[in-house]
C-alpha positions as a Markdown table, in Angstrom:
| # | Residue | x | y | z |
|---|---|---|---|---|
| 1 | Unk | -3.8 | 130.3 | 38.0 |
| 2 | Unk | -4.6 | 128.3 | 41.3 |
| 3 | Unk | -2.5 | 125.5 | 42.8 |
| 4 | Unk | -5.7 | 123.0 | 41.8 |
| 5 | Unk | -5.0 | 124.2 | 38.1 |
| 6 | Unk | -1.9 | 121.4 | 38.1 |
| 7 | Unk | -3.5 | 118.1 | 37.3 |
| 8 | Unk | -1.5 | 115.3 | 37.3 |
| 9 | Unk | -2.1 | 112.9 | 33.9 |
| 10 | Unk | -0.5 | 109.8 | 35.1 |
| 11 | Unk | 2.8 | 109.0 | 37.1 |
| 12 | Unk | 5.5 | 106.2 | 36.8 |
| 13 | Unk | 8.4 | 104.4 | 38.5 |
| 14 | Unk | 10.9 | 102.3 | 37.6 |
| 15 | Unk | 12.1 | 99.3 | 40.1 |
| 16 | Unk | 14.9 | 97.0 | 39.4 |
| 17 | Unk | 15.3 | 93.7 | 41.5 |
| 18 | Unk | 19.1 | 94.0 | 41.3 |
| 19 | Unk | 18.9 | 97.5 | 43.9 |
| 20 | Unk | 18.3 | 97.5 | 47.4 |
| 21 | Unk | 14.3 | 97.6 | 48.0 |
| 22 | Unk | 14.0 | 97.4 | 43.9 |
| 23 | Unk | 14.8 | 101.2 | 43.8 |
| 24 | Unk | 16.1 | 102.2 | 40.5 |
| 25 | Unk | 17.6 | 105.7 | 40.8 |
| 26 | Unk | 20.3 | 105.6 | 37.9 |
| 27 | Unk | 17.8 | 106.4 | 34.7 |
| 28 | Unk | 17.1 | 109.6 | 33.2 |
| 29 | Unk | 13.9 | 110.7 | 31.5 |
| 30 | Unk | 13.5 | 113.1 | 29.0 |
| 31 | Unk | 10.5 | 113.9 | 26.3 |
| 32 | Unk | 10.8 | 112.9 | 22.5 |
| 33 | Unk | 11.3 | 116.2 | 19.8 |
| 34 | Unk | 7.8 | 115.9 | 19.4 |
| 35 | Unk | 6.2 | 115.5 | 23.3 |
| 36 | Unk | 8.7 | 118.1 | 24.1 |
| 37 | Unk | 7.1 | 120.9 | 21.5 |
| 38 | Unk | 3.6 | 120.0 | 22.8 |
| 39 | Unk | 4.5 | 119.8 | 26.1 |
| 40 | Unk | 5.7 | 123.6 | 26.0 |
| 41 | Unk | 2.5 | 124.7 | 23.9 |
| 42 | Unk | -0.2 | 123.0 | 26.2 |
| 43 | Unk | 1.8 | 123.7 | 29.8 |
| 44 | Unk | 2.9 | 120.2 | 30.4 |
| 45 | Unk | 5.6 | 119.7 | 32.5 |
| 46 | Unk | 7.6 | 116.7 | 34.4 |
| 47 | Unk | 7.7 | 116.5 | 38.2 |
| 48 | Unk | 10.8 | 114.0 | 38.5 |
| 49 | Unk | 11.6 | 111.9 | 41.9 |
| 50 | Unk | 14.2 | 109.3 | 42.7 |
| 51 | Unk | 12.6 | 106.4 | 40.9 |
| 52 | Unk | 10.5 | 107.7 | 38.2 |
| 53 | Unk | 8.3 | 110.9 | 37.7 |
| 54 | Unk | 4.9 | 112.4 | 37.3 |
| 55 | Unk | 3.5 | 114.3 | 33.4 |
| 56 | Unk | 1.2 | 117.2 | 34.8 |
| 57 | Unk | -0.8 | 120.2 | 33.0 |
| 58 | Unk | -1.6 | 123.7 | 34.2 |
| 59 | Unk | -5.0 | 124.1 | 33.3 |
| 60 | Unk | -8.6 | 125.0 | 34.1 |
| 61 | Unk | -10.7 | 122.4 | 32.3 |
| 62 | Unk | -10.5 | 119.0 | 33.3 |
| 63 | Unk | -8.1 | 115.9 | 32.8 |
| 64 | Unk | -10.5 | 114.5 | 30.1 |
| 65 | Unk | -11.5 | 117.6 | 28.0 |
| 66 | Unk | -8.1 | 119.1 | 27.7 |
| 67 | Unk | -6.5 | 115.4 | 26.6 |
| 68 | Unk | -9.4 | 115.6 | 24.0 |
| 69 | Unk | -8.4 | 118.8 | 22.8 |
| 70 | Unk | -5.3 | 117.8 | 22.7 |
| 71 | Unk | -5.5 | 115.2 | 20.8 |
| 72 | Unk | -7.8 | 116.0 | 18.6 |
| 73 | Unk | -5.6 | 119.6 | 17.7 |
| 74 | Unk | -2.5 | 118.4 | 18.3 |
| 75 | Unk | -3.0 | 115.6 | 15.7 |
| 76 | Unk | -1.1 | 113.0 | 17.8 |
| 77 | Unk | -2.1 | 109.9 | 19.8 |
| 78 | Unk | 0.6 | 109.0 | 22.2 |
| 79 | Unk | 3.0 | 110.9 | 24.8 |
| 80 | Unk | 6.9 | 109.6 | 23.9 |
| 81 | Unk | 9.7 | 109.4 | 26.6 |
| 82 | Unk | 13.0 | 108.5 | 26.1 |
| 83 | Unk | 14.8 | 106.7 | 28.6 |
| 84 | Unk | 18.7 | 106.3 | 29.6 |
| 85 | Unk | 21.2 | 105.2 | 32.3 |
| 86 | Unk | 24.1 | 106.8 | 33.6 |
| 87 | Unk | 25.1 | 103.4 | 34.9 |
| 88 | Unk | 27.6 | 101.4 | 32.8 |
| 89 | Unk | 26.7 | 98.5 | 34.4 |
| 90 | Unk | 23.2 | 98.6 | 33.2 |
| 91 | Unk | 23.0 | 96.4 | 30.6 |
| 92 | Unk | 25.4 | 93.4 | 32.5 |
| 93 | Unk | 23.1 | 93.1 | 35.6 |
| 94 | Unk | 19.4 | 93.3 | 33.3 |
| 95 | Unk | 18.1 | 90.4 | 32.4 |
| 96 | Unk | 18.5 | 91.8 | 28.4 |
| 97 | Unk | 19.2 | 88.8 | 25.9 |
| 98 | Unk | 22.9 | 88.4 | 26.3 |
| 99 | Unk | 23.7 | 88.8 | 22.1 |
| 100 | Unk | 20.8 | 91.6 | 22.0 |
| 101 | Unk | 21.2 | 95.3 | 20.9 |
| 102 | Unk | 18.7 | 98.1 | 20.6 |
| 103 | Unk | 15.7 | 99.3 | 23.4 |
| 104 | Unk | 12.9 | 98.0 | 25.1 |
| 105 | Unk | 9.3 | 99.5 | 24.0 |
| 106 | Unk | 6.7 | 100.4 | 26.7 |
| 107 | Unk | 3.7 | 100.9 | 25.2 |
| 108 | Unk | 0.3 | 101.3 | 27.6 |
| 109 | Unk | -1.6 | 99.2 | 24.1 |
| 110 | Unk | 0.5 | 96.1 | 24.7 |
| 111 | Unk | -1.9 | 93.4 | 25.3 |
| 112 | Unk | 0.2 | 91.8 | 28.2 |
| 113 | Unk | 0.3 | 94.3 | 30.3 |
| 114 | Unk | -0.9 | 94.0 | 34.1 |
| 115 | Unk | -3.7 | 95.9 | 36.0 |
| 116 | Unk | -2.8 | 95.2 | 39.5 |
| 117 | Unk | -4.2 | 96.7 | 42.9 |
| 118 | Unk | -4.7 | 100.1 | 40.6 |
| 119 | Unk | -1.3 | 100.4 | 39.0 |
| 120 | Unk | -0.8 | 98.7 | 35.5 |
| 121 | Unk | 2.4 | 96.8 | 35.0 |
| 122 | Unk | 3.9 | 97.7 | 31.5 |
| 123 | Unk | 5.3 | 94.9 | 29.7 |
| 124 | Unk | 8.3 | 95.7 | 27.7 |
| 125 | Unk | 9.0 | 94.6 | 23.8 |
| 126 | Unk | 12.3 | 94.3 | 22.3 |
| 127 | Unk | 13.2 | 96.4 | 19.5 |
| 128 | Unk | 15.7 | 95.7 | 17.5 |
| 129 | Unk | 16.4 | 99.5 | 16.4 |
| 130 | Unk | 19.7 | 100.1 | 16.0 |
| 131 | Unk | 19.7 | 103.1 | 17.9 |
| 132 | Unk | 21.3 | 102.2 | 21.1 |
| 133 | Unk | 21.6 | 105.7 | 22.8 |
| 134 | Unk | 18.7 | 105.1 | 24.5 |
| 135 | Unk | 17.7 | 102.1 | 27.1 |
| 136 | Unk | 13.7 | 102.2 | 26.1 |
| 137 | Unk | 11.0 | 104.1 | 25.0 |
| 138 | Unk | 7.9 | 104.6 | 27.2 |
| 139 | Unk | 4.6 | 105.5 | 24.9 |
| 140 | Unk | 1.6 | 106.4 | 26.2 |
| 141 | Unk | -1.5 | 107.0 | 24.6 |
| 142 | Unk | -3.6 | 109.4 | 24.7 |
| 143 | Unk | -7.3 | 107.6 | 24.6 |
| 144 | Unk | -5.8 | 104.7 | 27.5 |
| 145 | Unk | -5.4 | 108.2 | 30.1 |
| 146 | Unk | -8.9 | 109.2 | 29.3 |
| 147 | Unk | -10.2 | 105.8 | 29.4 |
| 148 | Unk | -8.5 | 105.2 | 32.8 |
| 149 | Unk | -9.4 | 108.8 | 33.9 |
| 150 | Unk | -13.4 | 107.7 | 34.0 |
| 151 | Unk | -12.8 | 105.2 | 36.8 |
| 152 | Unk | -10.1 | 106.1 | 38.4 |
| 153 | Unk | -8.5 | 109.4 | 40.0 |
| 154 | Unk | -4.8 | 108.5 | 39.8 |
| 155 | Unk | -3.2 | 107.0 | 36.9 |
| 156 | Unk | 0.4 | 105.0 | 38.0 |
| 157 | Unk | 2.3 | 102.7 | 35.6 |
| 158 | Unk | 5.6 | 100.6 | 37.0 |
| 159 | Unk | 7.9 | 99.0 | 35.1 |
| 160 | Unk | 10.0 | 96.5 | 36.5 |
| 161 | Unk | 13.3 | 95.5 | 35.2 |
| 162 | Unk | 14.6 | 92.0 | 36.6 |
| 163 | Unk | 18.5 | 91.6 | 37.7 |
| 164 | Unk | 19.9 | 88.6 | 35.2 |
| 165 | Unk | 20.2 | 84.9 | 36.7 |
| 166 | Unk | 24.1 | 83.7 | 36.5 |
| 167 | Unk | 25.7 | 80.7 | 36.7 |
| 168 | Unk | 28.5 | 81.3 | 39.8 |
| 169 | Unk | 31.7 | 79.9 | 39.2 |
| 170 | Unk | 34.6 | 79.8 | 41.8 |
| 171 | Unk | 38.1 | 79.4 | 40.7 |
| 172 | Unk | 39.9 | 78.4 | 43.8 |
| 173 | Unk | 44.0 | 78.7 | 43.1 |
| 174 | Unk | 45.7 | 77.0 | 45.9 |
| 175 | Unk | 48.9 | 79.1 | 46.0 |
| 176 | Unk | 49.6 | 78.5 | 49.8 |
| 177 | Unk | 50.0 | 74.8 | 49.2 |
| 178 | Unk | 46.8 | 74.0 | 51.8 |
| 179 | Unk | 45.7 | 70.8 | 52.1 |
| 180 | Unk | 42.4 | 70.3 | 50.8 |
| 181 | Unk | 40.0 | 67.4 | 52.3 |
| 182 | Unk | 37.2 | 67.0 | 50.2 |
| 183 | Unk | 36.7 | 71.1 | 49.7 |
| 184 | Unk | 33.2 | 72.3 | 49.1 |
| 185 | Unk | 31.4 | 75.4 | 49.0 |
| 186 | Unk | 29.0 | 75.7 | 51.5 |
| 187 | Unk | 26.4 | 78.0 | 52.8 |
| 188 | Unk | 23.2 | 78.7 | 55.3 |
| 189 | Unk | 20.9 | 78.6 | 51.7 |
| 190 | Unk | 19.9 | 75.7 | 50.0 |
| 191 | Unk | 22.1 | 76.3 | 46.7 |
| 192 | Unk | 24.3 | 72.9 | 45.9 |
| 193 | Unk | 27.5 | 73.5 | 44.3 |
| 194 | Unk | 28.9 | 70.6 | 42.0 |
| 195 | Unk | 32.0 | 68.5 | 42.7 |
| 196 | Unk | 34.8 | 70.4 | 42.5 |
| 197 | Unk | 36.8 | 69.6 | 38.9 |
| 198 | Unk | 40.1 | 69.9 | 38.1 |
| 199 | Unk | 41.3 | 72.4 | 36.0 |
| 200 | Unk | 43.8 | 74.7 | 34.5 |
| 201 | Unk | 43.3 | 78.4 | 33.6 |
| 202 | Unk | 44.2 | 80.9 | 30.9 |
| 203 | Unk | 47.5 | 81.7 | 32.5 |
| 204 | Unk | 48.4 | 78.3 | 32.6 |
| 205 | Unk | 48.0 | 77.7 | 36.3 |
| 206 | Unk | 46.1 | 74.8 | 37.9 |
| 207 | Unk | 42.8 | 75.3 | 39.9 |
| 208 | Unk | 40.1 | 73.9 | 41.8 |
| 209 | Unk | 36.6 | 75.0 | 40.0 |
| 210 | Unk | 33.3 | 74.8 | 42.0 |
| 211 | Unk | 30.3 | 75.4 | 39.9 |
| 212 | Unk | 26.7 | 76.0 | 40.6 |
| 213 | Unk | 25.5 | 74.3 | 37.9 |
| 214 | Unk | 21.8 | 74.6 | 36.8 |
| 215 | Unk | 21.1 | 77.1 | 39.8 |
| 216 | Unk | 21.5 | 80.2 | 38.2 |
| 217 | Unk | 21.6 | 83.0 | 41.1 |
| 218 | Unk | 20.4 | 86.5 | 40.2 |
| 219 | Unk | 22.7 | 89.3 | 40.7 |
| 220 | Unk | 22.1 | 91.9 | 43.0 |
| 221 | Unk | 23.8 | 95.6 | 44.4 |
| 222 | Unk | 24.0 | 94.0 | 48.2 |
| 223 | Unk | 25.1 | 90.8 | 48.5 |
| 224 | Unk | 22.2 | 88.3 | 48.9 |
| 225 | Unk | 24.6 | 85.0 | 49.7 |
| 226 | Unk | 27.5 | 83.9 | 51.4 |
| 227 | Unk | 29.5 | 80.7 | 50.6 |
| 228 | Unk | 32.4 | 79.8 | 52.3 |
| 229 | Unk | 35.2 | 77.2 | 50.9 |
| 230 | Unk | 35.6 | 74.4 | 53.3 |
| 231 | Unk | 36.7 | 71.1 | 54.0 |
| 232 | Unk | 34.2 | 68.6 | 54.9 |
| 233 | Unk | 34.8 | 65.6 | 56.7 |
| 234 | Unk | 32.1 | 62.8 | 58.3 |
| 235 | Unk | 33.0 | 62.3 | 62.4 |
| 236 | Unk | 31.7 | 59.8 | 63.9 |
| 237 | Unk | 29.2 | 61.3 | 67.0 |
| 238 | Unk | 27.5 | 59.3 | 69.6 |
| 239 | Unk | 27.3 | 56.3 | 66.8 |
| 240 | Unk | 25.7 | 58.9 | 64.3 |
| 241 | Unk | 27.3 | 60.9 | 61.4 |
| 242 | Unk | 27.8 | 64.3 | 61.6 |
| 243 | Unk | 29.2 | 66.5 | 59.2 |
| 244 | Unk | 31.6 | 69.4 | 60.2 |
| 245 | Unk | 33.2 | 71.8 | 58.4 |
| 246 | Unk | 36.5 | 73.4 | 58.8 |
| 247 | Unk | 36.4 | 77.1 | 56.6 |
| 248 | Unk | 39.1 | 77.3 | 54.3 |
| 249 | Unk | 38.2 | 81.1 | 52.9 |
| 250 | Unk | 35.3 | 82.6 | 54.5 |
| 251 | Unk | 33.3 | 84.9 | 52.5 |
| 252 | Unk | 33.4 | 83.9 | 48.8 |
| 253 | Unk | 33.3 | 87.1 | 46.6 |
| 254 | Unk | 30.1 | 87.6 | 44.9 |
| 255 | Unk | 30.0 | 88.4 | 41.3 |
| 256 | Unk | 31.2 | 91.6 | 39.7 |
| 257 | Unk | 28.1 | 92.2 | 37.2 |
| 258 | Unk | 30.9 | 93.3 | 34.3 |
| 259 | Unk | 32.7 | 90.5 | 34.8 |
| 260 | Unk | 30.0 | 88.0 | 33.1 |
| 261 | Unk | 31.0 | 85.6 | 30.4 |
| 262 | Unk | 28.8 | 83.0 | 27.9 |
| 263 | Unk | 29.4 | 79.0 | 27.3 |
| 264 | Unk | 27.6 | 77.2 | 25.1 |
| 265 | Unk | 25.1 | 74.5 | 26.6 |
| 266 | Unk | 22.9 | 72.6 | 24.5 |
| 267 | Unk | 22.9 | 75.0 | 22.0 |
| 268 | Unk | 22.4 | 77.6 | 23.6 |
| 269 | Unk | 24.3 | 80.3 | 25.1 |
| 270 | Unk | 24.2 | 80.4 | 29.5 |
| 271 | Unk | 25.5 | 83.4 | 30.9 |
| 272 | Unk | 28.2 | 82.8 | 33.7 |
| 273 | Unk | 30.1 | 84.5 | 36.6 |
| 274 | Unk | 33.5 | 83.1 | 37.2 |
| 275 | Unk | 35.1 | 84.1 | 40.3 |
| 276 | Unk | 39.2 | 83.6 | 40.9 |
| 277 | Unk | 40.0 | 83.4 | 44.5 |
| 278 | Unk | 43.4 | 82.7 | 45.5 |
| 279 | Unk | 44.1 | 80.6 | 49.1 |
């Protein structure tokens, strides 16, 4: 067999907007039972990179005749891949439905998904399966390659995860006694923190909290903000106001993705990131 005999059927990559450049490089792929056996009996194999991987077959005849055969001896329709993470974080930092359990389908039938600029963007379904040990299921059918192999030379699917939107809370506990002049958080974006409210916390100690309200801010691997606690003052400048600020803590932590907590708004639940920072 020549090198030409390898014909790639489709390839995919994951991207996640929580990673730096929307790499995802902490799932693993693996066939179901059932893709495995026919993998092995019609010389399929898996050509795995960083992000995703390519499906490819060792054989003479063409893309479209052997997936006929296949399918038509094999007595099966789709392709099944599980998928899992070896990150524990996984399922904090994904926008998942916070009180959900079980995987997401991707299924190349779904009606939603996108064909855009030659790759198609799989839409993914919530199952409510109990089986948890896997993230999601990637099913591909047989008939949508062949289809897609008349007009087209290179099949490529993505599916895109999207990093959950929190609401930031900051915790300020004012153990050095400071004094505070009308504190804020402030930063270069154009995120508004509310007024700062009085409060005291589980361990019984008072603090300043400084919430960001109805901006929810997406979690991400690198830090995408900076805030910095402050107090703000008005000077008067030439007969005009000018607002200066004199930095308090610089730097506010951004939020830990495991450390994410619900309240109930409106009936429903809003997922939040509270921060304690001690000055």
């Amino acid at each position: 067999m020549t090198l030409s005999n390898f014909k790639i059927i489709f390839g995919i990559q994951f991207l996640h907007s929580y990673f730096n450049k929307s790499i995802c490089d902490c799932l693993a792929y693996s066939p179901s039972e059932e893709t495995k056996k026919l993998m092995e009996r019609y010389r399929m194999g898996i050509d795995k990179n960083i992000n995703g991987f390519k499906l490819f077959v060792n054989t003479q005849f063409s893309l479209i005749d052997i997936l006929t055969y296949i399918k038509d001896k094999a007595n099966t329709t789709y392709l099944d891949f599980d998928i899992r993470t070896n990150n524990s974080k996984f399922y904090f930092f994904t926008d998942f439905p916070i009180d959900w359990t079980g995987y997401v389908l991707y299924n190349s039938q779904i009606i939603s998904n996108q064909d855009q600029d030659g790759t198609i963007k799989l839409q993914g379904e919530l199952s409510e399966n109990t089986d948890t040990s896997i993230l999601a299921k990637l099913r591909i059918y047989i008939d949508d390659i062949i289809t897609l192999k008349k007009s087209r030379d290179i099949i490529e699917y993505d599916i895109i995860f999207q990093s959950r939107a929190t609401q930031w809370q900051y915790y300020i506990i004012n153990k050095s006694k400071i004094v505070f002049n009308d504190p804020s958080i402030f930063g270069k974006s154009d995120i508004q923190f509310e007024v700062a409210k009085n409060v005291t916390i589980q361990n019984g100690q008072d603090a300043l909290l400084f919430s960001s309200g109805k901006n929810l801010l997406p979690l991400s691997q690198k830090p995408k903000y900076k805030f910095d606690l402050v107090n703000s003052k008005s000077m008067p400048n030439n007969s005009k106001k000018k607002s200066t600020y004199k930095p308090i803590f610089s730097g506010l932590p951004n939020p830990d993705p495991a450390r994410i907590g619900t309240e109930r708004v409106n009936d429903k639940n809003l997922v939040i990131s509270p921060m304690y920072v001690y000055v």
